[in-house]
C-alpha positions, 0 to 999 in steps of 0.5 A, spaced: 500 500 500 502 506 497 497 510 500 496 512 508 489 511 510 486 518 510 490 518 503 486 512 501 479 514 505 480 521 500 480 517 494 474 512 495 470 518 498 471 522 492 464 523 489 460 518 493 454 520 496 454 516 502 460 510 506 457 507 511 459 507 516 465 510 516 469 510 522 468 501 519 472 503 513 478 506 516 478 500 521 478 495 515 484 500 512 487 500 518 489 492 519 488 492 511 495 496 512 497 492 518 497 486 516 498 488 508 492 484 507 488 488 501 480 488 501 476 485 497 472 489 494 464 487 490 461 490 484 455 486 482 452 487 474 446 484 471 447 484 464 440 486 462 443 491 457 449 490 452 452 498 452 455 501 457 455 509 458 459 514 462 454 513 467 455 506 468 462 508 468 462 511 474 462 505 478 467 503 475 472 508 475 471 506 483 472 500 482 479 502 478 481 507 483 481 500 489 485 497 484 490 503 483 490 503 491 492 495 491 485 492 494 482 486 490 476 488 486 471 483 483 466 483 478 460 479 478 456 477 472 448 477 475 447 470 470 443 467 475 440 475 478 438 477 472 434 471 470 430 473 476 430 481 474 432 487 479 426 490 481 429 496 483 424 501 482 420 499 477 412 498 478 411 492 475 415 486 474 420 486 470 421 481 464 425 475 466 431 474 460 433 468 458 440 464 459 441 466 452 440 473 452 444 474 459 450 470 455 450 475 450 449 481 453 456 479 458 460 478 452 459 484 450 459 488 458 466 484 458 470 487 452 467 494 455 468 494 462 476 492 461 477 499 458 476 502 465 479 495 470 486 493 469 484 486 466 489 483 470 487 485 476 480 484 475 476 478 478 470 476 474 465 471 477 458 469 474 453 468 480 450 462 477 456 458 479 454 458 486 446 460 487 445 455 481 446 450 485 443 451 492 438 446 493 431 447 496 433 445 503 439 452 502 434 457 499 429 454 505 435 455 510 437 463 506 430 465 506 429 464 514 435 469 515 430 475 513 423 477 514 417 479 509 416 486 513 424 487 512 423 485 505 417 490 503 421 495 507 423 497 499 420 502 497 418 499 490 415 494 494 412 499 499 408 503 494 407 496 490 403 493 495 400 500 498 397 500 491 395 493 490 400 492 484 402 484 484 409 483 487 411 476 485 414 471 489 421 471 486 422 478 485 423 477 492 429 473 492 432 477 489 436 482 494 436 475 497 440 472 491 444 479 492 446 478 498 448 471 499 453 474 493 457 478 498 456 472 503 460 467 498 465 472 497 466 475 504 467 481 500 469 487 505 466 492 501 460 493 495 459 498 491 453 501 488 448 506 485 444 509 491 439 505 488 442 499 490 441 502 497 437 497 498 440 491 496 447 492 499 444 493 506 441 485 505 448 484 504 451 487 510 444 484 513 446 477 512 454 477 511 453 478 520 447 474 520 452 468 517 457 470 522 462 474 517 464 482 519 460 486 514 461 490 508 461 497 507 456 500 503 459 504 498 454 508 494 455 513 488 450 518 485 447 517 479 449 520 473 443 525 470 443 525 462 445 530 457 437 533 457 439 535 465 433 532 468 434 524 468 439 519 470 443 516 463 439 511 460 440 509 452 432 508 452 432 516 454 436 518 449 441 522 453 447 518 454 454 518 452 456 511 450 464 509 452 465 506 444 462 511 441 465 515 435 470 521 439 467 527 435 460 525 437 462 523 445 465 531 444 459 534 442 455 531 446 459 533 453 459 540 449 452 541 449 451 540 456 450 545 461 454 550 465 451 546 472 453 540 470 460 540 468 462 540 476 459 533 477 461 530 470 468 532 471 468 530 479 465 523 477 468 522 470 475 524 470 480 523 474 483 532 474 484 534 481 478 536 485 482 544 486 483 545 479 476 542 477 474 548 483 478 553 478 475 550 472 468 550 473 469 557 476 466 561 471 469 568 473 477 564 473 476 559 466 471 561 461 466 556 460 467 554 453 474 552 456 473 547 461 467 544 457 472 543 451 477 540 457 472 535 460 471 532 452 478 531 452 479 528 458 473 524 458 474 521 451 482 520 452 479 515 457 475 511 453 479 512 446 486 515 448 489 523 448 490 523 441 482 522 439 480 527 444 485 532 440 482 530 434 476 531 435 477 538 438 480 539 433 474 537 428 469 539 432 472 546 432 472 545 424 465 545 425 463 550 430 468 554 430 471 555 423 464 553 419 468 550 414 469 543 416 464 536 415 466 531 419 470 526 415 465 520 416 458 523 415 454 520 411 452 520 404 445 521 403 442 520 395 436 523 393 432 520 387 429 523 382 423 521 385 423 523 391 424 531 389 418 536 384 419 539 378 424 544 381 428 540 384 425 541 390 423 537 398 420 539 404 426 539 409 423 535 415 422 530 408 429 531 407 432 530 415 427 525 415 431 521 409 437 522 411 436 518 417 439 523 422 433 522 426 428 516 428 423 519 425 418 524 422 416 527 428 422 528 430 425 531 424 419 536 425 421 538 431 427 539 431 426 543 425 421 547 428 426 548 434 431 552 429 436 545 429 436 544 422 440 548 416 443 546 409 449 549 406 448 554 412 440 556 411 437 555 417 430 552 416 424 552 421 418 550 417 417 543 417 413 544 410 418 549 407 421 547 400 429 546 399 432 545 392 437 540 393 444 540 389 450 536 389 455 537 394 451 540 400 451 540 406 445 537 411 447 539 418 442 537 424 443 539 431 450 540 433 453 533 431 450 531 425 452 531 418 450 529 411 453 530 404 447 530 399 447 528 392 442 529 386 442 522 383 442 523 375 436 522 371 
C-alpha cells in the first residue's frame, strides 16, 4: 500500500454520496495496512443491457481507483440475478431474460468494462456458479435469515403493495440472491448506485447474520443525462456511450450545461478536485474552456489523448471555423423521385431521409426548434421547400452531418 489511510479514505470518498459507516472503513484500512492484507472489494452487474455509458462508468472508475490503491476488486456477472430481474424501482415486474440473452449481453459488458479495470487485476465471477446450485433445503435455510416486513421495507415494494400492484414471489429473492453474493465472497466492501441502497444493506444484513464482519456500503450518485433532468439511460436518449465515435462523445459533453460540468468532471475524470474548483469557476476559466477540457479528458479515457485532440480539433472545424464536415458523415442520395419539378423537398422530408433522426416527428421538431440548416440556411418550417444540389451540406443539431447528392436522371 502506497497510500496512508486518510490518503486512501480521500480517494474512495471522492464523489460518493454516502460510506457507511465510516469510522468501519478506516478500521478495515487500518489492519488492511497492518497486516498488508488488501480488501476485497464487490461490484455486482446484471447484464440486462449490452452498452455501457459514462454513467455506468462511474462505478467503475471506483472500482479502478481500489485497484490503483492495491485492494482486490471483483466483478460479478448477475447470470443467475438477472434471470430473476432487479426490481429496483420499477412498478411492475420486470421481464425475466433468458440464459441466452444474459450470455450475450456479458460478452459484450466484458470487452467494455476492461477499458476502465486493469484486466489483470480484475476478478470476474458469474453468480450462477454458486446460487445455481443451492438446493431447496439452502434457499429454505437463506430465506429464514430475513423477514417479509424487512423485505417490503423497499420502497418499490412499499408503494407496490400500498397500491395493490402484484409483487411476485421471486422478485423477492432477489436482494436475497444479492446478498448471499457478498456472503460467498466475504467481500469487505460493495459498491453501488444509491439505488442499490437497498440491496447492499441485505448484504451487510446477512454477511453478520452468517457470522462474517460486514461490508461497507459504498454508494455513488447517479449520473443525470445530457437533457439535465434524468439519470443516463440509452432508452432516454441522453447518454454518452464509452465506444462511441470521439467527435460525437465531444459534442455531446459540449452541449451540456454550465451546472453540470462540476459533477461530470468530479465523477468522470480523474483532474484534481482544486483545479476542477478553478475550472468550473466561471469568473477564473471561461466556460467554453473547461467544457472543451472535460471532452478531452473524458474521451482520452475511453479512446486515448490523441482522439480527444482530434476531435477538438474537428469539432472546432465545425463550430468554430464553419468550414469543416466531419470526415465520416454520411452520404445521403436523393432520387429523382423523391424531389418536384424544381428540384425541390420539404426539409423535415429531407432530415427525415437522411436518417439523422428516428423519425418524422422528430425531424419536425427539431426543425421547428431552429436545429436544422443546409449549406448554412437555417430552416424552421417543417413544410418549407429546399432545392437540393450536389455537394451540400445537411447539418442537424450540433453533431450531425450529411453530404447530399442529386442522383442523375
Amino acid at each position: 500500500m502506497t497510500l496512508d489511510i486518510d490518503q486512501q479514505i480521500e480517494r474512495i470518498s471522492r464523489g460518493a454520496t454516502e460510506v457507511l459507516p465510516l469510522a468501519e472503513l478506516k478500521a478495515k484500512l487500518k489492519r488492511s495496512i497492518s497486516e498488508n492484507r488488501p480488501l476485497q472489494v464487490k461490484l455486482g452487474l446484471d447484464p440486462t443491457a449490452p452498452d455501457i455509458h459514462i454513467g455506468n462508468a462511474v462505478v467503475l472508475r471506483k472500482l479502478r481507483q481500489f485497484q490503483d490503491m492495491g485492494h482486490e476488486v471483483t466483478v460479478i456477472i448477475g447470470d443467475f440475478t438477472a434471470t430473476i430481474g432487479d426490481p429496483t424501482g420499477k412498478s411492475e415486474t420486470r421481464k425475466q431474460l433468458t440464459q441466452e440473452e444474459v450470455a450475450a449481453n456479458a460478452k459484450t459488458y466484458a470487452d467494455q468494462y476492461h477499458k476502465i479495470l486493469d484486466p489483470a487485476k480484475t476478478r470476474v465471477v458469474f453468480n450462477s456458479e454458486w446460487l445455481g446450485k443451492l438446493g431447496l433445503y439452502e434457499i429454505v435455510t437463506l430465506l429464514a435469515k430475513t423477514t417479509v416486513a424487512r423485505i417490503l421495507e423497499r420502497d418499490d415494494f412499499d408503494k407496490r403493495f400500498r397500491s395493490g400492484l402484484p409483487i411476485h414471489t421471486h422478485e423477492m429473492l432477489y436482494p436475497i440472491c444479492q446478498g448471499y453474493d457478498s456472503v460467498y465472497l466475504k467481500s469487505d466492501i460493495e459498491i453501488g448506485g444509491t439505488e442499490q441502497r437497498f440491496n447492499i444493506m441485505m448484504g451487510r444484513d446477512l454477511q453478520r447474520e452468517h457470522g462474517i464482519e460486514p461490508q461497507i456500503a459504498l454508494f455513488m450518485p447517479l449520473l443525470v443525462g445530457l437533457d439535465g433532468v434524468d439519470k443516463m439511460s440509452k432508452s432516454k436518449g441522453n447518454a454518452i456511450g464509452i465506444d462511441e465515435p470521439p467527435f460525437e462523445m465531444f459534442g455531446k459533453i459540449m452541449s451540456i450545461t454550465d451546472e453540470m460540468m462540476l459533477t461530470y468532471y468530479e465523477l468522470c475524470t480523474d483532474v484534481p478536485m482544486d483545479e476542477v474548483k478553478v475550472l468550473t469557476d466561471n469568473e477564473a476559466t471561461h466556460p467554453n474552456l473547461a467544457k472543451k477540457r472535460l471532452a478531452r479528458e473524458i474521451i482520452a479515457l475511453y479512446h486515448g489523448s490523441e482522439a480527444a485532440l482530434a476531435a477538438e480539433a474537428e469539432w472546432n472545424g465545425v463550430h468554430v471555423t464553419k468550414d469543416a464536415v466531419p470526415d465520416d458523415a454520411p452520404e445521403v442520395i436523393l432520387s429523382a423521385d423523391k424531389l418536384d419539378e424544381n428540384g425541390a423537398i420539404r426539409i423535415a422530408a429531407l432530415v427525415t431521409l437522411s436518417g439523422l433522426v428516428p423519425s418524422s416527428g422528430e425531424a419536425k421538431r427539431v426543425v421547428q426548434q431552429g436545429g436544422v440548416s443546409v449549406s448554412g440556411e437555417k430552416f424552421s418550417d417543417p413544410g418549407q421547400l429546399v432545392a437540393v444540389k450536389t455537394g451540400q451540406v445537411l447539418k442537424v443539431g450540433k453533431n450531425r452531418f450529411a453530404r447530399l447528392t442529386v442522383a442523375a436522371g
